[in-house]
C-alpha positions in Angstrom: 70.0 20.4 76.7 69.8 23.6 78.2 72.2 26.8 76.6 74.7 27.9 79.1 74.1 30.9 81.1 76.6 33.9 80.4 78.9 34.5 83.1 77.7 38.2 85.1 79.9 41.0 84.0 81.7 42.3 87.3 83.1 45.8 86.9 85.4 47.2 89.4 84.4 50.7 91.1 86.1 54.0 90.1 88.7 55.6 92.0 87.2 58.5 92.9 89.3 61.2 91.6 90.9 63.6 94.2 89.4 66.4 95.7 91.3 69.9 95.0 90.4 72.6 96.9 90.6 76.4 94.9 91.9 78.8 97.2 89.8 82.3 96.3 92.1 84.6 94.2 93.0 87.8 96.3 93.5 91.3 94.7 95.1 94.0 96.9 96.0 97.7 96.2 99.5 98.6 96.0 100.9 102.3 95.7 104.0 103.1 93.9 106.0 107.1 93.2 105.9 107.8 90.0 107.1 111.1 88.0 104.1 112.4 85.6 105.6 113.8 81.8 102.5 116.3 81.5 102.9 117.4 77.6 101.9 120.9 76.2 100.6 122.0 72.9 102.4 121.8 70.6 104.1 119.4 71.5 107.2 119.7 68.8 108.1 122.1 71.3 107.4 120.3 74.7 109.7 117.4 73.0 112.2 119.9 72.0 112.3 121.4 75.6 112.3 117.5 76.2 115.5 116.8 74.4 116.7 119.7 75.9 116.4 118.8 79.4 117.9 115.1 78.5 120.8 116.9 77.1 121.9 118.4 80.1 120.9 115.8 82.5 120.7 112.6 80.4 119.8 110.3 83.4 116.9 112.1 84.2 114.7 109.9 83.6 116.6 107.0 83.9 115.1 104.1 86.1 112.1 105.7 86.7 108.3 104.9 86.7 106.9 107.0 84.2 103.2 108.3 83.8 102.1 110.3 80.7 99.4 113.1 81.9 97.2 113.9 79.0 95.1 116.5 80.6 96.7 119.5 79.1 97.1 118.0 75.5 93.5 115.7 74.9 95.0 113.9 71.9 93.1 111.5 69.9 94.2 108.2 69.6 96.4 108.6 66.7 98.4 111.7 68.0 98.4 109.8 71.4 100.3 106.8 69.7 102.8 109.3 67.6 103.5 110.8 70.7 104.0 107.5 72.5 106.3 106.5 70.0 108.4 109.8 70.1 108.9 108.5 73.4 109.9 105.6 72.8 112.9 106.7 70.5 113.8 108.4 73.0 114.3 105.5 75.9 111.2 106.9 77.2 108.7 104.0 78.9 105.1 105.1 80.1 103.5 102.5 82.3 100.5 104.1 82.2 97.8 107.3 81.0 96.4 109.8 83.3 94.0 112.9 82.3 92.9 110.6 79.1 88.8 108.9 78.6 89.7 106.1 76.8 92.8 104.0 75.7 93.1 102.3 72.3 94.4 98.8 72.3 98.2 98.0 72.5 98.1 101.6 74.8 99.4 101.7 78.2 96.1 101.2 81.0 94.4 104.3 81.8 95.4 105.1 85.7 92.8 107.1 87.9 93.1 108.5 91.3 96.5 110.3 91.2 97.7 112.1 93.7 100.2 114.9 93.7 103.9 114.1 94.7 107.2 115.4 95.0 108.9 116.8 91.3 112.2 116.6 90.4 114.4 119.7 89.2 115.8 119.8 85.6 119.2 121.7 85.5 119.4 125.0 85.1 121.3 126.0 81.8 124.6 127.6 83.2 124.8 131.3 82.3 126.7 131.9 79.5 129.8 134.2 80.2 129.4 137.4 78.8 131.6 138.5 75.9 134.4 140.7 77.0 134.6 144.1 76.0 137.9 144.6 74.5 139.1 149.1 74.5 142.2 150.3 73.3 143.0 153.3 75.5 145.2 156.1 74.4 147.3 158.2 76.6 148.2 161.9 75.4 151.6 162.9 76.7 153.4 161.3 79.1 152.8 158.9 82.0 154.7 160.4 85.6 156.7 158.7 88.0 154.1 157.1 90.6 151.1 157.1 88.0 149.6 154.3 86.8 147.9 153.3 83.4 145.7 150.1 83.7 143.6 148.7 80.2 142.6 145.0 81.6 140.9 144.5 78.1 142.8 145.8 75.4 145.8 148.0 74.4 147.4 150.9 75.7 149.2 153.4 73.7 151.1 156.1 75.2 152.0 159.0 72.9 154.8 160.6 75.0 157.0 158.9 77.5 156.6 156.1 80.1 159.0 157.9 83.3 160.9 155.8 86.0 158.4 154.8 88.5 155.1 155.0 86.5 153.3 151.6 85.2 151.2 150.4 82.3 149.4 147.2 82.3 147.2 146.3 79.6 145.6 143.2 78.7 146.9 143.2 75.3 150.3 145.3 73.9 151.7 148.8 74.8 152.9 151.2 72.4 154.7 153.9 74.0 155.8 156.5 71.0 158.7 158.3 73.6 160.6 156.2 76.1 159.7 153.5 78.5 161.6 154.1 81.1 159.3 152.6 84.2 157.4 149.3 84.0 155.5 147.9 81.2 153.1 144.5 81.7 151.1 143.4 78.5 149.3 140.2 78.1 148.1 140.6 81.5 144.6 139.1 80.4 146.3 135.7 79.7 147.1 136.6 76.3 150.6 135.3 74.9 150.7 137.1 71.6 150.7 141.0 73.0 153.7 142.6 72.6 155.2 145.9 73.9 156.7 148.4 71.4 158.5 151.5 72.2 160.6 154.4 70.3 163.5 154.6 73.2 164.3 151.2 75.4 165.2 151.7 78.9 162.7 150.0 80.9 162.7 148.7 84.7 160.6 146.2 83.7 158.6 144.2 81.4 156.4 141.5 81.4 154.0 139.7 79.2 151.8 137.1 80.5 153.1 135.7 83.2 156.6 136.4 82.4 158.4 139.0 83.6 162.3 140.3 83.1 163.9 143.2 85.3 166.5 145.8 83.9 169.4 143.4 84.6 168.0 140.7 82.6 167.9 142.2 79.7 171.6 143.9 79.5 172.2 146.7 77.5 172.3 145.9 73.8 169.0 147.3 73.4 169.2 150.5 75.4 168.2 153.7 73.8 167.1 152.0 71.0 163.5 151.6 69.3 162.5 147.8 70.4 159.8 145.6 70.8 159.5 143.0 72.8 157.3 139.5 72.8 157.0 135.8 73.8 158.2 133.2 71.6 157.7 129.5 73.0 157.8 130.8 76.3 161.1 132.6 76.1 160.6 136.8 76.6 162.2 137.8 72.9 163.9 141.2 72.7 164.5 142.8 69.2 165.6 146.4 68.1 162.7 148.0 65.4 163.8 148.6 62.3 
């Protein structure tokens, strides 16, 4: 008795897997503006100047590619990543290092080939106003009709009389030591608290600030009398002197 034969292993062909085709990767150039910081030694005072500059304009920067020009400072690699962090407190993103031979790791790429472009102005500081000179000006004797006595910054004093038809105008009070008899205008530098004093009241009139009373506004209570006159919540206040 013969052994039986074993039956033939059949085995089914692969699928054969599918074909992908790699399309080659492509690399192309692209150019972009960006604004170059370019710090100076030492640089506590470039980053004041910095803060400065941010102060007065503090969208300067804001939005914009930013590229850190080291050619002027050579840091090493620590100083480089203080001053990268300075920036950094301050909003401040580089994309990238210009002017510098190597970057350390974690440090924005190293960027060659730069070209010059347009710069951006920083805002001037406005002026500042210079202080005005305040004089006190004194008169010796007497002020005629059709003269006129003008102190824009500061007091006038008058040591005689003030006639019909002459002026003062000062930009703080009037002191006239005779009589006022023609016009008197103190205050006249926007300034609220001058006052006008005088030994015998009969004025054509007065004003302080920007208000201003004739003769027959202020009736006759006064007349002949040593007054002074100021401002008091807006109202022109008369009041004999004791």
């Amino acid at each position: 008795m013969s052994a039986a034969s074993p039956e033939p292993i059949i085995r089914e062909p692969a699928a054969a897997e599918p074909r992908v085709t790699l399309r080659p990767l492509s690399f192309r150039g692209r150019v972009f503006k960006a604004l170059a910081l370019t710090p100076e030694p030492p640089v506590g005072d470039w980053l004041a100047g910095l803060d400065l500059a941010l102060k007065r304009s503090p969208t300067l920067l804001k939005g914009r590619a930013l590229i850190l020009d080291l050619a002027e400072l050579k840091p090493s690699l620590d100083d480089l990543q203080g001053l990268l962090d300075e920036l950094r407190g301050r909003d401040i993103r580089v994309l990238g290092i210009e002017g510098a031979d190597q970057a350390g790791e974690g440090l924005p790429p190293i960027l060659l080939q730069g070209r010059p472009g347009a710069s951006i102005e920083v805002p001037a500081v406005p002026a500042e106003p210079e202080p005005l000179l305040v004089t006190s000006i004194t008169v010796e004797g007497s002020i005629r009709s059709g003269q006129s006595i003008v102190n824009p910054t500061g007091d006038v004093t008058v040591m005689g009389h003030v006639s019909s038809g002459a002026e003062v105008l000062a930009g703080g009070s009037i002191h006239v030591y005779g009589a006022l008899r023609g016009r008197a205008i103190a205050g006249a530098a926007r300034n609220p608290r001058a006052r006008i004093y005088c030994r015998k009241f009969e004025p054509e009139l007065l004003g302080i600030d920007r208000l201003v009373r004739t003769a027959e506004d202020m009736g006759s209570a006064l007349r002949g009398m040593a007054a002074q006159v100021w401002l008091d919540g807006g109202t022109m206040k008369l009041a004999k002197l004791d």
